[in-house]
C-alpha positions in Angstrom: -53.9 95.6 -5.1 -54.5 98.2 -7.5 -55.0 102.1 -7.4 -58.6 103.4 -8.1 -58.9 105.9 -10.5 -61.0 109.1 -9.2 -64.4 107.7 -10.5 -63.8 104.3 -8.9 -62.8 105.6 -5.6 -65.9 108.0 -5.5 -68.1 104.7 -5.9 -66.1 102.8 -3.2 -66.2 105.6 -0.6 -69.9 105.5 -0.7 -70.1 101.7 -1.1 -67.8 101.9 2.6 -70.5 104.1 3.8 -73.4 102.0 2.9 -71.9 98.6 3.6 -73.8 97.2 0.8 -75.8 98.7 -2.1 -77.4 98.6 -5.5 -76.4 100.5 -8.5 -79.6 102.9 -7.4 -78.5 103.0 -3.8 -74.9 104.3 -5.0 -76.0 107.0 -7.5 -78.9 108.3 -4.6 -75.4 109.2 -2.5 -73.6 110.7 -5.1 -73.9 114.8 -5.8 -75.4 116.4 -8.2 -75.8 116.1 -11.4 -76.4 112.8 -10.7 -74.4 110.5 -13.6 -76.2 107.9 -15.7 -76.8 105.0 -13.9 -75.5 102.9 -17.1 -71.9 104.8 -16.0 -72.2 103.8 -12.5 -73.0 100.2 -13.4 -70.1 100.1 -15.4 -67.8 101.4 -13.2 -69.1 98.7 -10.8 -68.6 96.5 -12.5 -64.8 97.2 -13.7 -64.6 97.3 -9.8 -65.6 93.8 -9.3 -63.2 92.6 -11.9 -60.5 94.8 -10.2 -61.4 92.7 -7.2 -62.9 95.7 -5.0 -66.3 94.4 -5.0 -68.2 91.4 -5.1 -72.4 91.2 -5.7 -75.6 88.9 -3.9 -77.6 88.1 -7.2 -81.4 88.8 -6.9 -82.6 87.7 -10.4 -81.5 90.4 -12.7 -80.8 92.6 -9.7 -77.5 93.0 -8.2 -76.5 94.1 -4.5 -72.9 95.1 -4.4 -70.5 95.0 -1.1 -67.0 95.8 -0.7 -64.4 92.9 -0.4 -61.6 95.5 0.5 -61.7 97.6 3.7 -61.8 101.5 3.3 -58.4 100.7 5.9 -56.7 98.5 4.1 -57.1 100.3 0.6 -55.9 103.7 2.4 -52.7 101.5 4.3 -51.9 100.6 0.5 -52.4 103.5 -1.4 -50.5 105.8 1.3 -47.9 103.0 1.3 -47.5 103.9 -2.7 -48.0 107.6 -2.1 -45.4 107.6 0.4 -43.1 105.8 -2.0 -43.5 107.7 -5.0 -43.3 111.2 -3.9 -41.1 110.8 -0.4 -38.7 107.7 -1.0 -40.7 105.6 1.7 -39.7 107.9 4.1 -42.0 108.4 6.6 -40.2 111.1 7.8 -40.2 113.2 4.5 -43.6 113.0 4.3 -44.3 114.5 8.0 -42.2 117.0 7.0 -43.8 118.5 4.0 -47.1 118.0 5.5 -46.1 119.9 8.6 -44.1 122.8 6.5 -47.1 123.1 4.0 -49.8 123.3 6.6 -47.8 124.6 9.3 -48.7 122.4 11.6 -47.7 123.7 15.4 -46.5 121.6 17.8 -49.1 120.3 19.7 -50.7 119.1 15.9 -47.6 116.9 15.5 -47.4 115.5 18.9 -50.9 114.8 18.5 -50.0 113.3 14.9 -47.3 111.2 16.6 -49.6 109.5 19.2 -51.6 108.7 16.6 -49.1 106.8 14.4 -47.4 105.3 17.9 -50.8 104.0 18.4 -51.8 102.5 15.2 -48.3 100.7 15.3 -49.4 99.7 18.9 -52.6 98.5 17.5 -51.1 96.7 14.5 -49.0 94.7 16.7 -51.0 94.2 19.4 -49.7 96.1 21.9 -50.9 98.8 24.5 -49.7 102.0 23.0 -50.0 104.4 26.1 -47.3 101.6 28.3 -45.4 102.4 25.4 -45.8 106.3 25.0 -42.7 108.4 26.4 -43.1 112.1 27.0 
């Protein structure tokens, strides 16, 4: 999968939010000054090649919807993130996120449940049976 550039992530983010949507839909959500709705198209459409997006044809008209989950893209790019800048160490990046923002305790036990229950989730499993304190 690849990495969105800023623009295209803007457009996905609200195409998450809406579920589904026309060029005209898209550019309502977006902040002002509103951009050109030939740019938005475009950028849609660059998405749909990328694979992000796929489109229900009414005549001339099209309503786009994601193909990729606001979850899944995040899982990837943080996977890359994590790789490039910590050495796919989860561990490095925790730290430097806790030293930059000191974070106090209680934010990264509460950051640790978190994780221990998305890895729970992921593999099916109960996370508070498997939570130790």
């Amino acid at each position: 999968m690849k990495e969105l550039t800023k623009a295209e992530e803007q457009i996905m983010q609200i195409l998450w939010d809406l579920e589904e949507g026309f060029v005209n839909d898209i550019i309502a959500k977006m902040p002002e000054p509103k951009p050109a709705y030939n740019t938005v198209s475009t950028i849609v459409r660059i998405l749909e090649k990328k694979g992000f997006v796929a489109y229900k044809a009414y005549g001339k008209t099209h309503q786009y919807f994601p193909l990729i989950s606001r979850k899944n893209y995040t899982r990837m790019f943080m996977r890359n993130f994590m790789g490039s800048y910590f050495g796919n160490s989860f561990k490095e990046m925790v730290s430097f996120f806790a030293k930059e923002d000191n974070m106090s305790v209680n934010e990264i036990e509460e950051l640790m449940q978190e994780i221990k229950n998305d890895i729970a989730e992921e593999s099916g499993e109960n996370a508070s049976t498997n939570t130790k304190k």
